[in-house]
N, C-alpha and C positions, 0 to 999 in steps of 0.2 A: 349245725356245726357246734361243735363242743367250743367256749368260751371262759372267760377265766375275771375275776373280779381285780381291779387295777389295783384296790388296797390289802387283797390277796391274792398274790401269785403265783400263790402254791397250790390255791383250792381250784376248784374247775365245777364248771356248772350245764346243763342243757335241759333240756327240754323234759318231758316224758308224759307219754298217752298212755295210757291205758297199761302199762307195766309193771309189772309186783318189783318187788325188793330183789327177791331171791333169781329173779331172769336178770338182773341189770349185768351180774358177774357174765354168764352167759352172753348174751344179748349187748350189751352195752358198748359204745363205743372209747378206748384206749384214747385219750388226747395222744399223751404222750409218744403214741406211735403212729396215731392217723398221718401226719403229715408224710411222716416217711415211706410209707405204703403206698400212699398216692399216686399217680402214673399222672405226670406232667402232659398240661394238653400239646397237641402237635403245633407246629411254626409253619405258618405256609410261605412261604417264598413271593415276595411281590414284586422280581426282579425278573426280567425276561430274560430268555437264553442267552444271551451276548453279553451278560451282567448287566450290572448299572440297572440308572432308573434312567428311561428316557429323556430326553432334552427336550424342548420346545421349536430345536434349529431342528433335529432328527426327525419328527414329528411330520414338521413343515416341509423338509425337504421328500421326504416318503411321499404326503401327500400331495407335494406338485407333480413328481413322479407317475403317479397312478391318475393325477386327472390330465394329463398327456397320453395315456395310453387309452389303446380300446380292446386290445386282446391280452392273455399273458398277467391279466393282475393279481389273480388269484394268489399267489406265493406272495406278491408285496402287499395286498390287501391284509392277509394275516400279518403279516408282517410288522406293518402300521396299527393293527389292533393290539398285537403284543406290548408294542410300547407303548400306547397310549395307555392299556390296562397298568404298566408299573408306571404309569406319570399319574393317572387320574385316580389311577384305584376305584374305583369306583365301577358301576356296572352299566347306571345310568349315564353318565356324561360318556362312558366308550360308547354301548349306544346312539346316544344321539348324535355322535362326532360321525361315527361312520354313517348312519344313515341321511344325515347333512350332506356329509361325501358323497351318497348313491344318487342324493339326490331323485329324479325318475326314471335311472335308467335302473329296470328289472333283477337283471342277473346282478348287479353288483347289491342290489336291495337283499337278495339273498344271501348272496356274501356274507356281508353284513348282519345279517342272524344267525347263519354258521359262526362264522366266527366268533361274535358273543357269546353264542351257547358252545362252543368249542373250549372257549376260555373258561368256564363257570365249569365246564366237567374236567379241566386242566385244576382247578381250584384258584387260578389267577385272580379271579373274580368273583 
C-alpha cells in the first residue's frame, strides 16, 4: 500500500522489487486514485429473517418448544439455529447449543449439522 510521510503530505512512498525507473509510470501504483477504484468489501447480514438480533427469552422459548416435541421439528429447529446464529454469531457456540439440544437423540443430531452447515453456505456464519 502506497503511504505517505506525516511531515510530508504531499510526498508519497512504497515499496519497490526489482523495478527500473522508467516501469514505475507504467506499472506503478496512483495513491491518489487507488482508494477510489477500490471495490468496498461486501457486509454480510448477521440478522435473521424476522430482523433483529435474537433475544435470549426467543431463544429459550424456541427451545422448550422443540424439547416438547418429537415429530415436526425440523422447521423450528432451523428456526432456533437462525437466531441463535444472529445472538451468538459465532459458529461454535451455535454448534454446541444445538448439539447440547440433540443431545442422543440421532435425527435431531443431524439436524443440527444441516443446519450449521446450512447457515455457513447462507453466510450467517
Amino acid at each position: 500500500m502506497p503511504g505517505t510521510n506525516v511531515d510530508h503530505p504531499e510526498s508519497w512512498f512504497f515499496e519497490v522489487y526489482g523495478t527500473k525507473t522508467p516501469e514505475l509510470a507504467r506499472y506503478g501504483i496512483d495513491p491518489e486514485s487507488y482508494w477510489r477504484t477500490s471495490r468496498p468489501a461486501p457486509v454480510r447480514s448477521l440478522s435473521y429473517a424476522d430482523g433483529g438480533v435474537a433475544t435470549t427469552a426467543e431463544i429459550d422459548a424456541l427451545t422448550q418448544q422443540i424439547q416438547g416435541m418429537t415429530e415436526g421439528r425440523h422447521d423450528l429447529f432451523f428456526a432456533l439455529a437462525k437466531k441463535l446464529a444472529s445472538h451468538y454469531r459465532n459458529k461454535a457456540l451455535v454448534a454446541g447449543y444445538l448439539a447440547g439440544l440433540a443431545g442422543n437423540d440421532k435425527k435431531l443430531q443431524k439436524k443440527a449439522k444441516y443446519a450449521v452447515a446450512s447457515l455457513v453456505t447462507l453466510g450467517r456464519l
